[in-house]
GULUMZA-387135 format. One record per residue (C-alpha): x, y, z; chain; residue number from 0. Coordinates in steps of 0.2 Angstrom, whole numbers, padded with zeros to 4 digits. Each point is the difference from the previous one (the first is absolute). Example, Ala and Ser with C-alpha at 12.3 -4.5 7.8 and 13.67 -1.06 7.14 Angstrom:
+-------+-------+-------+---+-----+
!  east ! north !    up ! c !   k !
+-------+-------+-------+---+-----+
!  0062 ! -0022 !  0039 ! A !   0 !
!  0006 !  0017 ! -0003 ! A !   1 !
+-------+-------+-------+---+-----+
***
This chain:
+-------+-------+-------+---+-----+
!  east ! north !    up ! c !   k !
+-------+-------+-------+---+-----+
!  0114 ! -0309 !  0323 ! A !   0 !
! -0013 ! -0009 !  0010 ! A !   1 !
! -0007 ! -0007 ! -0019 ! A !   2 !
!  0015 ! -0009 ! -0003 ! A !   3 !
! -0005 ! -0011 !  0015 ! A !   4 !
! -0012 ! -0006 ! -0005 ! A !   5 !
! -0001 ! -0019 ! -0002 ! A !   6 !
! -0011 ! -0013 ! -0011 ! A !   7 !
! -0014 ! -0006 !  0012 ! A !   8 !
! -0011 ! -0014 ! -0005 ! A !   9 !
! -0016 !  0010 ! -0003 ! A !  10 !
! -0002 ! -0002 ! -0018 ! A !  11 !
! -0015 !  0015 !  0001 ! A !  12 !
!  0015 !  0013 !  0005 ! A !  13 !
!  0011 !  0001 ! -0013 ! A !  14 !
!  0005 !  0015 ! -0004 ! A !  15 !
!  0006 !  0012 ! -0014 ! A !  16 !
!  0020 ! -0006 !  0003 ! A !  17 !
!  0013 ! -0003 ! -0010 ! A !  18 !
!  0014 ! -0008 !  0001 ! A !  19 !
!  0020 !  0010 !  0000 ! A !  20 !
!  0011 ! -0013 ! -0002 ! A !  21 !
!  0020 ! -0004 !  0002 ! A !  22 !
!  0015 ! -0013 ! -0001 ! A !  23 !
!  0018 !  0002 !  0009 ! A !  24 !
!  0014 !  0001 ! -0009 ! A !  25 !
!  0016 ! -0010 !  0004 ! A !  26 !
!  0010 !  0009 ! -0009 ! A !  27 !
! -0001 !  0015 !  0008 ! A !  28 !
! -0005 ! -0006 !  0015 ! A !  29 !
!  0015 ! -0006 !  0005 ! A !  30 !
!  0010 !  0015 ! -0008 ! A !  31 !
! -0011 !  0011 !  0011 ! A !  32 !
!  0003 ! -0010 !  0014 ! A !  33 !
!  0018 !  0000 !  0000 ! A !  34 !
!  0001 !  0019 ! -0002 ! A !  35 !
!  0010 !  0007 !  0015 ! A !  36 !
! -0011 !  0011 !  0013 ! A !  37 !
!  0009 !  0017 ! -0003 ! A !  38 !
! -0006 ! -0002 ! -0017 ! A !  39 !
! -0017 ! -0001 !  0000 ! A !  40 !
! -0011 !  0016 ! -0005 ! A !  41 !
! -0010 !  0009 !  0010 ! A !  42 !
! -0014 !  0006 ! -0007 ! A !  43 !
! -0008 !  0019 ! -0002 ! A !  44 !
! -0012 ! -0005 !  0014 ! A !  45 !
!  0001 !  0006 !  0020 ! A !  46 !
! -0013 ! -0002 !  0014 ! A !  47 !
! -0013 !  0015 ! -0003 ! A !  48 !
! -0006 !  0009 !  0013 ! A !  49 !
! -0008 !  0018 ! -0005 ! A !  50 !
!  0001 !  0000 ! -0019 ! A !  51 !
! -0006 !  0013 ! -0014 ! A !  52 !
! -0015 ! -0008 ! -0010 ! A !  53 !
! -0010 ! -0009 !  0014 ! A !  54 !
! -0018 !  0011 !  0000 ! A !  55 !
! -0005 !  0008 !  0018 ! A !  56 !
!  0005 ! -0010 !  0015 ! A !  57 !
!  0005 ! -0014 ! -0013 ! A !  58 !
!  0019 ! -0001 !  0007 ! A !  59 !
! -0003 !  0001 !  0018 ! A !  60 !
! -0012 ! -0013 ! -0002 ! A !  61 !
!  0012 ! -0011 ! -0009 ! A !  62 !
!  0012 !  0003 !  0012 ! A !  63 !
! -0013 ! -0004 !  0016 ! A !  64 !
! -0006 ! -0015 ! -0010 ! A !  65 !
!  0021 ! -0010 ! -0001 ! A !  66 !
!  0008 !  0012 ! -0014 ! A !  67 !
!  0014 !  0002 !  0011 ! A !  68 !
!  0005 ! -0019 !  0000 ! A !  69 !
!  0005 !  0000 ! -0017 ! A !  70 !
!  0017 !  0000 ! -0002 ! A !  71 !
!  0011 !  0004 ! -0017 ! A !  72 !
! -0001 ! -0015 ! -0012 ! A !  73 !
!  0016 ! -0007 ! -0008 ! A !  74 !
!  0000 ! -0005 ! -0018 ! A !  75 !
!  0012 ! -0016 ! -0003 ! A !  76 !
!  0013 !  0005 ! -0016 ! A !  77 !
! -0001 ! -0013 ! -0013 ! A !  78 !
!  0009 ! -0004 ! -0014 ! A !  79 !
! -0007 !  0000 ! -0018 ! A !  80 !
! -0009 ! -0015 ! -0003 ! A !  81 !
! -0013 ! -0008 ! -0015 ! A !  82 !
! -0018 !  0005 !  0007 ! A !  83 !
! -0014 ! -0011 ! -0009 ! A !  84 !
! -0011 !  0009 ! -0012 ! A !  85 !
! -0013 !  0010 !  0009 ! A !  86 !
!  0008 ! -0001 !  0016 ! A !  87 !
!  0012 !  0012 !  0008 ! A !  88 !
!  0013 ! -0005 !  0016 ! A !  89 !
! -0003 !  0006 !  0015 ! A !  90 !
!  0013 !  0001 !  0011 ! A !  91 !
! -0003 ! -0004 !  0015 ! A !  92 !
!  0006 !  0009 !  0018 ! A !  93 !
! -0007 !  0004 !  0019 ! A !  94 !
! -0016 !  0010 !  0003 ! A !  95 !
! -0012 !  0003 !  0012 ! A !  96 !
! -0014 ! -0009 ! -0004 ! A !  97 !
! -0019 !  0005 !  0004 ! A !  98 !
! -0010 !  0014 ! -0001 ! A !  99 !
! -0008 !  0014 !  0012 ! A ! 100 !
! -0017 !  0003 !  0010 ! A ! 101 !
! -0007 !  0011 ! -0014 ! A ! 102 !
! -0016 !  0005 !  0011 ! A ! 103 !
!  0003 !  0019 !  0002 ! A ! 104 !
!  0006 !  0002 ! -0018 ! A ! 105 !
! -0011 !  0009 ! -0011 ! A ! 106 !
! -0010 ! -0014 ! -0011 ! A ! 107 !
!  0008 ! -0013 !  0014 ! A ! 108 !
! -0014 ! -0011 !  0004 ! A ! 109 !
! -0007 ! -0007 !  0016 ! A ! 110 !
!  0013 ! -0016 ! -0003 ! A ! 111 !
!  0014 !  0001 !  0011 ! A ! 112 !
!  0009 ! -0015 ! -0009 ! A ! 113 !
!  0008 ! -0004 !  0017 ! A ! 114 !
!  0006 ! -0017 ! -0010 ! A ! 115 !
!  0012 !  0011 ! -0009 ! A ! 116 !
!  0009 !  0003 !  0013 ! A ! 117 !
!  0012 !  0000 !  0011 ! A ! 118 !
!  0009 !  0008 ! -0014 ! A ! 119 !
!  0017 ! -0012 !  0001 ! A ! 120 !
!  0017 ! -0004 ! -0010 ! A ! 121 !
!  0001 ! -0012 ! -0014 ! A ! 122 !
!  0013 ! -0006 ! -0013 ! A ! 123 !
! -0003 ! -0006 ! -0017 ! A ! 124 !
!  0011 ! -0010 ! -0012 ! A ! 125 !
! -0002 !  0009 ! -0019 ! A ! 126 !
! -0013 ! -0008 ! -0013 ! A ! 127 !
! -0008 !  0003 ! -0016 ! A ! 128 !
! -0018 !  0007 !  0001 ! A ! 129 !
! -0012 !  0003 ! -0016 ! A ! 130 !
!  0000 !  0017 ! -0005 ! A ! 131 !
! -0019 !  0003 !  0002 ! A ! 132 !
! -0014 ! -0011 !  0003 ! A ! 133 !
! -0006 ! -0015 ! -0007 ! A ! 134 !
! -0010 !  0005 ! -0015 ! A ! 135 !
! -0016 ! -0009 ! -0009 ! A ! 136 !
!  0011 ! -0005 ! -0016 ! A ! 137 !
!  0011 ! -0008 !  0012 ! A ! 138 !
! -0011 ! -0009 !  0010 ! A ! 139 !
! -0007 ! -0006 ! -0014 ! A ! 140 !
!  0011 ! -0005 ! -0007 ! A ! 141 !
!  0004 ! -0011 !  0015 ! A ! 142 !
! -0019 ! -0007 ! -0003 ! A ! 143 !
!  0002 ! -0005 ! -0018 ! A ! 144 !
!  0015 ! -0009 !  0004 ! A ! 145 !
! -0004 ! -0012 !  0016 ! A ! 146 !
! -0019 !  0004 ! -0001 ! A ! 147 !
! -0001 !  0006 !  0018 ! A ! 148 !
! -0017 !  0005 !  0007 ! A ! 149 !
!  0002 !  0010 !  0013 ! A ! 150 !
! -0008 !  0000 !  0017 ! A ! 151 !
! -0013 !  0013 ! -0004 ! A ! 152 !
! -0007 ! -0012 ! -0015 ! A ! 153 !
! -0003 ! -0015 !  0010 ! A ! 154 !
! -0017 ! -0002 !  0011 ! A ! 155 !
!  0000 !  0003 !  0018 ! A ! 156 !
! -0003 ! -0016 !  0009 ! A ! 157 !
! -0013 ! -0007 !  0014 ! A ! 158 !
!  0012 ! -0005 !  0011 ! A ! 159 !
!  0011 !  0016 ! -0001 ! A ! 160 !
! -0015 !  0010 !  0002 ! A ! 161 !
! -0015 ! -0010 !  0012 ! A ! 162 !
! -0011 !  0013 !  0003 ! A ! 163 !
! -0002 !  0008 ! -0020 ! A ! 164 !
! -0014 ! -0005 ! -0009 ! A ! 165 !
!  0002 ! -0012 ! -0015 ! A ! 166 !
! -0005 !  0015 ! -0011 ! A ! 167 !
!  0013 !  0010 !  0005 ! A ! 168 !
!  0015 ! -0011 ! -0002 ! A ! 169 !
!  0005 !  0008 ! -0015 ! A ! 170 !
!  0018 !  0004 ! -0007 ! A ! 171 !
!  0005 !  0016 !  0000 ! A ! 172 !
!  0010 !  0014 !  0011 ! A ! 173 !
! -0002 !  0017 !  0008 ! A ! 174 !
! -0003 !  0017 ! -0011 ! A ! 175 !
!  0000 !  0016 !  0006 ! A ! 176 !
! -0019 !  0008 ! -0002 ! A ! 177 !
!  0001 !  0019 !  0003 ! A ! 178 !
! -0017 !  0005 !  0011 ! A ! 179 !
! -0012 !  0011 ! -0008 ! A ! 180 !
!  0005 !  0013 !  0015 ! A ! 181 !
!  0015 !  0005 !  0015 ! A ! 182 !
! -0001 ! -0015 !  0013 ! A ! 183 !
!  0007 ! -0003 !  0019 ! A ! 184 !
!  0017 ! -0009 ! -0003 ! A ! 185 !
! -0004 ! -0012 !  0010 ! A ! 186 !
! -0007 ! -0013 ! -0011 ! A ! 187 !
!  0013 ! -0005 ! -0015 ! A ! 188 !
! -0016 ! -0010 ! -0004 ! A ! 189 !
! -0010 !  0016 ! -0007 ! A ! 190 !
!  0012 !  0001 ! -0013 ! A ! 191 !
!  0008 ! -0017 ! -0005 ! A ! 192 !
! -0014 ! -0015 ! -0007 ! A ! 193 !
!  0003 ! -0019 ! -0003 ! A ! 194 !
! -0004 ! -0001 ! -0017 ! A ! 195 !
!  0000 ! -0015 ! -0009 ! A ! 196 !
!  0009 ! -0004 ! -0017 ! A ! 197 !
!  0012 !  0013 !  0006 ! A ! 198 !
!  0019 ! -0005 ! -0004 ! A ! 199 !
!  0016 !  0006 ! -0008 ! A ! 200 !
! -0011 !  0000 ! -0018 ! A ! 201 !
! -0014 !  0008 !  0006 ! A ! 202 !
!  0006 !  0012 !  0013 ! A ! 203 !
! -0017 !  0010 !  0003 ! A ! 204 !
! -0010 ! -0019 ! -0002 ! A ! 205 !
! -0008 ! -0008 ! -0014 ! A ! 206 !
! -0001 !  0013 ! -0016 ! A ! 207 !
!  0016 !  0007 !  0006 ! A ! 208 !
!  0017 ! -0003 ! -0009 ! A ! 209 !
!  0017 !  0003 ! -0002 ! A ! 210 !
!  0001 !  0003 ! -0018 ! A ! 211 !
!  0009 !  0018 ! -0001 ! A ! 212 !
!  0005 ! -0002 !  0016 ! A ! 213 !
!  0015 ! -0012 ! -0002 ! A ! 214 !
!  0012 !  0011 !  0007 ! A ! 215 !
! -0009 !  0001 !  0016 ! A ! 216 !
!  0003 ! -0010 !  0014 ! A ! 217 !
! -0004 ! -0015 !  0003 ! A ! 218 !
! -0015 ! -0001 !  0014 ! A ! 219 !
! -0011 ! -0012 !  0010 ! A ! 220 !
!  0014 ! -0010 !  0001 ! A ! 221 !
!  0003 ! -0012 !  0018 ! A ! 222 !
!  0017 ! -0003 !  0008 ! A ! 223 !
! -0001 ! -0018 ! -0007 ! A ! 224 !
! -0002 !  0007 ! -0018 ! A ! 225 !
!  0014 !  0011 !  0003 ! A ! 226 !
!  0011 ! -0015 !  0008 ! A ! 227 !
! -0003 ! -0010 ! -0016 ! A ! 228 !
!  0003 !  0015 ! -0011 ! A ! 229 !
!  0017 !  0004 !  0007 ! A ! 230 !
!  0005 ! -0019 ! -0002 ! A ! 231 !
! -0005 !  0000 ! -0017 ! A ! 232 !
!  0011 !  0016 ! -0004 ! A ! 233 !
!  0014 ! -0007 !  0010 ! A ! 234 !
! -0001 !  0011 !  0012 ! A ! 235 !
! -0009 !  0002 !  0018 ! A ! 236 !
! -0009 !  0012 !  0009 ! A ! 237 !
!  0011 !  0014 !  0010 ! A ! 238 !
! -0001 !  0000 !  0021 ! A ! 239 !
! -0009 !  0015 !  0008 ! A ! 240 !
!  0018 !  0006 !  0006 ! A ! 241 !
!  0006 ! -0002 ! -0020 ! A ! 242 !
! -0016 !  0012 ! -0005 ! A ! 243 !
!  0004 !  0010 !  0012 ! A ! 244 !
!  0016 !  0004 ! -0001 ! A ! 245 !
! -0002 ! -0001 ! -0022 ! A ! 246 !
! -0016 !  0014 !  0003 ! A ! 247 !
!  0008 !  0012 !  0011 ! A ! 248 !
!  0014 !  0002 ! -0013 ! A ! 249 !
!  0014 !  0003 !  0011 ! A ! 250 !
! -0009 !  0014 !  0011 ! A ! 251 !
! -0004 ! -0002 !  0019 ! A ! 252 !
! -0015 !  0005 !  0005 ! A ! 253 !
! -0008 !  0006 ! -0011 ! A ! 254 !
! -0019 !  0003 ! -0002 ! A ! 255 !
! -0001 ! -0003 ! -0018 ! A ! 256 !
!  0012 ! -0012 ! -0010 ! A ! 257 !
!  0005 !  0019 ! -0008 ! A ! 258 !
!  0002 !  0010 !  0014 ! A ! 259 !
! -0014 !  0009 !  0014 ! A ! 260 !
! -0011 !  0009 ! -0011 ! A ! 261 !
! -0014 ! -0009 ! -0007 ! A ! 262 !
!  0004 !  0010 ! -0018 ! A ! 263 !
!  0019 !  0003 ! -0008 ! A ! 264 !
! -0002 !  0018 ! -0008 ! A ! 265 !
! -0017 ! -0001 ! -0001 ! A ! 266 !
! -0002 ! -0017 ! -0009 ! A ! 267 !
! -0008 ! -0017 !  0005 ! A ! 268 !
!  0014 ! -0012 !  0003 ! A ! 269 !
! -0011 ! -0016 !  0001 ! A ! 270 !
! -0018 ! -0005 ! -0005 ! A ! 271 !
! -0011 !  0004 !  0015 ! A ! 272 !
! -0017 !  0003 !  0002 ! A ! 273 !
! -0006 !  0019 !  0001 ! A ! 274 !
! -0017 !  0008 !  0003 ! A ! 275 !
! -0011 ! -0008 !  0015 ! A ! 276 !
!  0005 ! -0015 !  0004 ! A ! 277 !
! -0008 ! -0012 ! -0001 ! A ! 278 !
! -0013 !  0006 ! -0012 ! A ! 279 !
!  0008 !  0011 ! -0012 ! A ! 280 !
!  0017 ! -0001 ! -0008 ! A ! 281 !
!  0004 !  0014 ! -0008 ! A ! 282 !
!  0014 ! -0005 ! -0009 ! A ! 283 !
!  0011 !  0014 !  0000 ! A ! 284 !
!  0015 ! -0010 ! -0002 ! A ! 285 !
! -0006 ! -0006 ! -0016 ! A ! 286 !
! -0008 ! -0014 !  0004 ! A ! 287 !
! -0014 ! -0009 !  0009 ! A ! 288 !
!  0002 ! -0017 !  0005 ! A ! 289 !
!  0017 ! -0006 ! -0006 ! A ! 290 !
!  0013 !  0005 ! -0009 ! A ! 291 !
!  0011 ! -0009 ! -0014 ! A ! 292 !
!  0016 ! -0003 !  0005 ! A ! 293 !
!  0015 !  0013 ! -0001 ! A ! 294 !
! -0011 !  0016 ! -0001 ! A ! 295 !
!  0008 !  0009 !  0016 ! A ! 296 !
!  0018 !  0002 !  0004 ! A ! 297 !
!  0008 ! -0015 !  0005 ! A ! 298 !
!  0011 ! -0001 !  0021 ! A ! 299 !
!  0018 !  0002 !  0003 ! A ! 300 !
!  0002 ! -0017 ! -0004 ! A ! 301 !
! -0009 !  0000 ! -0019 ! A ! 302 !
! -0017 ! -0008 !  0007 ! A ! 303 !
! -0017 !  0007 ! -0006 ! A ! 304 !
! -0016 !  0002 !  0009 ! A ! 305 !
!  0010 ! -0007 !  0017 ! A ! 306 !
! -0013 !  0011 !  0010 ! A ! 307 !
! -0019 !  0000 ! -0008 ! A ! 308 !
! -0011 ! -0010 ! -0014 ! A ! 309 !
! -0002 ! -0015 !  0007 ! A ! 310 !
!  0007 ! -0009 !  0016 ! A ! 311 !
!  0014 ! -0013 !  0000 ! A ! 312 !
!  0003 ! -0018 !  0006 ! A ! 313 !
!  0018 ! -0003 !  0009 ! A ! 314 !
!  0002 ! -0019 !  0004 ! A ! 315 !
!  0000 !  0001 !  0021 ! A ! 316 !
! -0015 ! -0004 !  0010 ! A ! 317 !
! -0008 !  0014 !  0013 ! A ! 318 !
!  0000 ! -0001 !  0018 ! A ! 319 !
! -0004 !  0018 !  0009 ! A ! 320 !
!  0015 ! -0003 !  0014 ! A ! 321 !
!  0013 ! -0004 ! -0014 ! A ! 322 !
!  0009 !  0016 !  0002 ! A ! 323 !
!  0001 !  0001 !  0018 ! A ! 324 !
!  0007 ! -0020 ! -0001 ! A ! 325 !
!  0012 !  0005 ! -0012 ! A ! 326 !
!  0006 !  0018 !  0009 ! A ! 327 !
!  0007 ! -0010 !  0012 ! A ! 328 !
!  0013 ! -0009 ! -0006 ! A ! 329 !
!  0007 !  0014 ! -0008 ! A ! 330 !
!  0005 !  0005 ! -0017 ! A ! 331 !
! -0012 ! -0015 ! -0012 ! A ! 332 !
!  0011 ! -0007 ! -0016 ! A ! 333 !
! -0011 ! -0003 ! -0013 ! A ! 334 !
! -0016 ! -0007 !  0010 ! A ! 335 !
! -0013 ! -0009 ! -0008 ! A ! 336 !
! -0017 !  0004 !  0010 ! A ! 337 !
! -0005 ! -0010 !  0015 ! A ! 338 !
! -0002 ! -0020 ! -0001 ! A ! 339 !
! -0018 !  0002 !  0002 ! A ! 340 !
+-------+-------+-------+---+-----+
***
């Protein structure tokens, strides 16, 4: 979960390949939630894991070692029926542990520790609405044609953001990923990832490139700002990192996957990933190298598609890496918003 934490910086040279997964509350079924009498809320098909069928080798003991057995079960608020905007779909809100484990000894873990993820802690959200799937390129175009927004990838870097760049290189454009010719070290994300100018959300591979046939793909190169004024233009807003959470994990608790503890369901991929050697071969075993269009895999619990792979998210809070030991410590955290700085 660590990649929903991470917040718009002013370095124009390292945007990335986001997108934004936006949100609005509800009144109406926020307040018919929250006056639903404790011993009727639901609690969902989701307990604490500790050895579980599916993890690979000594997958589930390392789950365990690294804070699986702080999750506790997650409770699912029962709502009412209510009129859900078109495209989006209620979630219900409820109590969950939120964070994620040290994945270090699991097989395909990294060397990332992701200690910011934890400690794993008890939070309440308030129900909302929450687009189905991502913001596609019809839609952000859309978006364009109408307010004739230029997004933050477009505009040219300048002098006094960026002192010690030669004039030359003060070019728009954004971040794209460049496979090597062979294996690497992960060490250096720079061996795989290039500033490449005239790279934005019409050309997503940089000048040349564009989205034509592509327009039910998501949206790309896009900066939290460009998200902010998106949402505001849809009259919506972009969901906090406790609302992802909570919306991806679909009612489970602890969970690896937003489907369960095996990386494939039956045998099928469940979400557009890369395959092969990373990072210089994708294989594309799951159909697909690069992204996806929208809606090809199954969708959560909670009807949200691609909630786990394609392309990273924005949520709306800032990033501090102590935020979840401040907030462990007052106890259970109703719908927080991120740190104030």
């Amino acid at each position: 979960m660590i990649l929903i934490r991470m917040k718009y910086m002013k370095w124009k040279c390292f945007l990335w390949v986001w997108v934004v997964f936006f949100s609005c509350k509800s009144n109406e079924s926020e307040s018919e939630v929250k006056n639903t009498p404790p011993e009727e809320l639901v609690q969902a098909k989701s307990q604490s894991l500790s050895c579980s069928m599916g993890f690979i080798g000594n997958d589930s003991a390392a789950y365990v070692a690294g804070g699986g057995g702080d999750f506790d079960s997650t409770i699912v608020f029962s709502t009412t029926e209510v009129q859900v905007p078109v495209g989006m779909k209620l979630i219900p809100g409820g109590e969950f542990s939120m964070g994620g484990v040290d994945p270090v000894q699991m097989q395909d873990g990294g060397k990332e520790s992701m200690n910011d993820a934890r400690p794993i802690h008890r939070v309440r959200v308030d129900p909302f609405f929450m687009d189905e799937t991502e913001v596609t390129n019809a839609q952000f175009a859309a978006f364009v044609q109408a307010t004739g927004y230029v997004t933050l990838a477009e505009k040219r870097p300048s002098k006094e953001e960026f002192p010690t760049v030669p004039e030359a290189d003060l070019k728009a454009g954004s971040i794209v990923f460049s496979p090597p010719p062979a294996k690497v070290a992960l060490d250096d994300y720079l061996q795989w990832w290039k500033y490449e100018p005239g790279a934005d959300w019409k050309h997503p591979l940089g000048k040349g490139s564009s989205t034509v046939g592509k327009e039910n793909h998501p949206v790309v190169h896009i900066a939290w700002e460009d998200a902010m004024a998106y949402a505001r233009w849809a009259g919506k807003r972009l969901p906090s990192e406790a609302e992802w959470e909570f919306a991806a994990r679909g009612g489970q608790a602890g969970d690896v996957y937003a489907w369960g503890n095996t990386f494939k369901k039956n045998g099928a991929h469940m979400a557009n990933t890369f395959q092969g050697s990373f990072p210089n071969y994708d294989s594309g075993d799951d159909g697909y190298r690069g992204t996806a269009p929208v809606k090809r895999y199954k969708p959560n619990a909670f009807g949200l598609y691609d909630i786990a792979g394609n392309v990273w998210e924005w949520c709306s809070d800032w990033y501090r890496a102590d935020y979840y030991a401040q907030v462990q410590s007052a106890g259970i955290s109703v719908n927080p918003r991120g740190p104030a700085d």
